[in-house]
TORLUMZA-861616 format. One line per field, with one value per residue: x negated, y negated, z of N, C-alpha, C in turn. Coordinates in Angstrom, 2 decimals. Atoms other than C-alpha are relative to their C-alpha. Layout:
N
n_x	c(X:...) .
n_y	c(Y:...) .
n_z	c(Z:...) .
ca_x	c(X:...) .
ca_y	c(Y:...) .
ca_z	c(Z:...) .
c_x	c(X:...) .
c_y	c(Y:...) .
c_z	c(Z:...) .
***
This chain:
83
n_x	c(-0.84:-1.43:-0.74:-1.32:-0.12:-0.81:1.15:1.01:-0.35:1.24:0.88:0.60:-0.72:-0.18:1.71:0.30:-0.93:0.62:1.44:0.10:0.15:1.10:0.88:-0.86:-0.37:1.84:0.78:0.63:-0.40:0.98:-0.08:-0.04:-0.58:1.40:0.71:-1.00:-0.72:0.98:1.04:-0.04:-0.73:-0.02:-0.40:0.08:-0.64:0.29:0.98:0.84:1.43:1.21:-0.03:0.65:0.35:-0.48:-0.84:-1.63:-1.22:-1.59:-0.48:-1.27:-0.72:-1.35:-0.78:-1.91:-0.59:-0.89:0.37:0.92:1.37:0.17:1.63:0.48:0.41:0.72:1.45:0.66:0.58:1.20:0.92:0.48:0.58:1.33:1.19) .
n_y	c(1.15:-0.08:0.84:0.03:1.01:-0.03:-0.49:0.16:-0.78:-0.09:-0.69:1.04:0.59:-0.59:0.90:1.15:-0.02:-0.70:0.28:1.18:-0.38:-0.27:0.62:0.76:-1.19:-0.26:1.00:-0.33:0.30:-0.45:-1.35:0.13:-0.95:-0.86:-0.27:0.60:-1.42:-1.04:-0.64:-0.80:0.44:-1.37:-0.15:0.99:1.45:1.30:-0.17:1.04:-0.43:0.40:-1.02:-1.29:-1.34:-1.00:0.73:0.13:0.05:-0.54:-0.58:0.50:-0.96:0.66:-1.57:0.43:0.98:-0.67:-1.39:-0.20:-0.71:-1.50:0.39:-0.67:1.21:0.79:-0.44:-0.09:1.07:0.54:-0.69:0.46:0.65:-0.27:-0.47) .
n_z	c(0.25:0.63:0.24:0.52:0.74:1.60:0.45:1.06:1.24:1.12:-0.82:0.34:-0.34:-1.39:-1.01:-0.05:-1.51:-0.99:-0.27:-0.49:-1.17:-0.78:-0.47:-1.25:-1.39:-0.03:0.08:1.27:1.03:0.84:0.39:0.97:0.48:-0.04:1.48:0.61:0.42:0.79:-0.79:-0.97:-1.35:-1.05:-0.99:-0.72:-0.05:-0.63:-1.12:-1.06:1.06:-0.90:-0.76:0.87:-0.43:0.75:0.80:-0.43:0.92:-0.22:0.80:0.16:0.24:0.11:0.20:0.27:-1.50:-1.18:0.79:-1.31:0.52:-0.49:-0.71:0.78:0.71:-0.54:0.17:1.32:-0.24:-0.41:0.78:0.99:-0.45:-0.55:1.06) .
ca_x	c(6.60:10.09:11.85:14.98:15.00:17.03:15.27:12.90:13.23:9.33:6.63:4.40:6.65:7.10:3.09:3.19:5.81:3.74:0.38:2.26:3.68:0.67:-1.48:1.24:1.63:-2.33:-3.41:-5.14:-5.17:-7.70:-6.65:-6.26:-4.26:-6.87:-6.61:-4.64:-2.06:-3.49:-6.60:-7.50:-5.88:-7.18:-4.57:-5.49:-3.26:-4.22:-7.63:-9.75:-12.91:-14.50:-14.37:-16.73:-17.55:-14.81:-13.03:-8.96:-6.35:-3.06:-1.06:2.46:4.83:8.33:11.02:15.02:16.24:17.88:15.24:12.54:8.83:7.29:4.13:3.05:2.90:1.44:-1.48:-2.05:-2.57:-4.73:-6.90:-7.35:-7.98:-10.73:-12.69) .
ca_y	c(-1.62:-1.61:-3.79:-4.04:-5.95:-5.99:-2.76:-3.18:-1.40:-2.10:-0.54:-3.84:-5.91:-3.56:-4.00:-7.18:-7.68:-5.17:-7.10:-10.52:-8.93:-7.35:-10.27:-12.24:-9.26:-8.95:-12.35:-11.33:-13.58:-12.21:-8.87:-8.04:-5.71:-2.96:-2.18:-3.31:-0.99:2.12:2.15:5.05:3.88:7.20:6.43:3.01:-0.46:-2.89:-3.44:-6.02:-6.53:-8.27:-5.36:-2.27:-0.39:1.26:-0.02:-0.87:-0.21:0.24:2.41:1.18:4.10:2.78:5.72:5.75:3.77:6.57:9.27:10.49:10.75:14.22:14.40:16.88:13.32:11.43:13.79:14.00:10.25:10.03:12.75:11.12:7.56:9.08:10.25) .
ca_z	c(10.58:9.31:7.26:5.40:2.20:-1.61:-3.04:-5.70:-8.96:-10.17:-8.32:-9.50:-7.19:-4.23:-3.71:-4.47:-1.31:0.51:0.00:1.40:4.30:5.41:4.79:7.38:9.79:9.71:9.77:6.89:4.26:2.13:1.88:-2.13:-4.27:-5.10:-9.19:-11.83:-13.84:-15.29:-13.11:-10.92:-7.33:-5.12:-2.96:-2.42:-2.68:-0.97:0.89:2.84:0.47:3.66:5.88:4.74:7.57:8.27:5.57:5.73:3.24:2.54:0.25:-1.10:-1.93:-3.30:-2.74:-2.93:-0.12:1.88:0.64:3.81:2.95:3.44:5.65:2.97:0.96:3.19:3.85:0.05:0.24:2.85:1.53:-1.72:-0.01:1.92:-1.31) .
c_x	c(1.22:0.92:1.19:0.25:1.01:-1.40:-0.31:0.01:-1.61:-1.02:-1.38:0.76:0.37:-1.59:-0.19:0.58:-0.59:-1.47:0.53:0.37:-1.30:-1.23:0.67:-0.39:-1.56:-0.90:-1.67:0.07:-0.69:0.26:0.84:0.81:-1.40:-0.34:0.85:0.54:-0.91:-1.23:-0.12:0.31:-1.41:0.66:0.29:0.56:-0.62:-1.23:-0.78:-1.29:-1.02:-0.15:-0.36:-0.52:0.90:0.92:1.93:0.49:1.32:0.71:1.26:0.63:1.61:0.68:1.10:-0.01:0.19:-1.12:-1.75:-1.38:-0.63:-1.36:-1.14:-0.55:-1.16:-1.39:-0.89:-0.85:-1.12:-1.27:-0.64:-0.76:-1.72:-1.37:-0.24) .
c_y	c(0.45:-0.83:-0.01:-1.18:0.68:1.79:-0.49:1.03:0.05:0.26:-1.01:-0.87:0.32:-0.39:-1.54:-0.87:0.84:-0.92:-1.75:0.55:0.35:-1.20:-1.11:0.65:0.04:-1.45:-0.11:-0.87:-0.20:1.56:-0.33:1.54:0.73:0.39:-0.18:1.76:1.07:0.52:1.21:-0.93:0.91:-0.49:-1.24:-1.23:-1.30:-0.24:-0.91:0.49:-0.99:1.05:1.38:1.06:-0.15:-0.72:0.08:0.02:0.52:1.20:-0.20:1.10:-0.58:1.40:-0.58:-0.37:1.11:1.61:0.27:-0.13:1.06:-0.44:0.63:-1.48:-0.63:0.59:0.16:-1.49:-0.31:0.61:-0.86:-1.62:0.17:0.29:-1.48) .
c_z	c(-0.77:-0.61:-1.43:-1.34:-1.59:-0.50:-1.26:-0.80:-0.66:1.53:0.40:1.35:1.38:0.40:-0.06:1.49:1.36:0.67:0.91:1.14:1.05:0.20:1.54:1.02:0.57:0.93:-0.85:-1.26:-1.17:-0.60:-2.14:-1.04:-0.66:-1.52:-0.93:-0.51:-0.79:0.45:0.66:1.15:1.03:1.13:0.40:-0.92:-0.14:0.85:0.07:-0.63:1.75:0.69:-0.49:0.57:1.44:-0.79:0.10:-1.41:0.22:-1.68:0.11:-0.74:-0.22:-0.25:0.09:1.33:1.30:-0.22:1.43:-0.93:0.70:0.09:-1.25:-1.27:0.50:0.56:-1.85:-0.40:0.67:-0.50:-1.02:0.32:0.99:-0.67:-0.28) .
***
């Protein structure tokens, strides 16, 4: 998905925009932000507490507007979501 909005300066605020989109885009409207600040994450956002085998989440990454993400990222993520 791709979308184009004001960026966001708080990282609180980008998932929070992530978790309404996706529950729209989804037809999800249960899905739940996954741990408050300071928690361990491993990776994980956002995820569908009804759904446990195989379980769904998301991971919200806020970067500079014009700035790529490196796969080298995005495998570190999934890795850690998988533990």
């Amino acid at each position: 998905m791709r979308f184009s909005t004001k960026p966001s300066k708080s990282h609180k605020v980008f998932e929070n925009v992530c978790l309404f989109l996706l529950r729209r885009h989804s037809a999800t409207p249960h899905l739940q932000l996954y741990a408050n600040d300071g928690d361990a994450q491993d990776g994980v956002d956002i995820f569908d507490p009804l759904v446990t085998d195989p379980h769904r989440a998301a991971q919200c990454e806020l970067h500079e507007r014009d700035k790529a993400v490196q796969s080298a990222e995005l495998r570190a993520e999934v890795r850690k979501a998988r533990r």
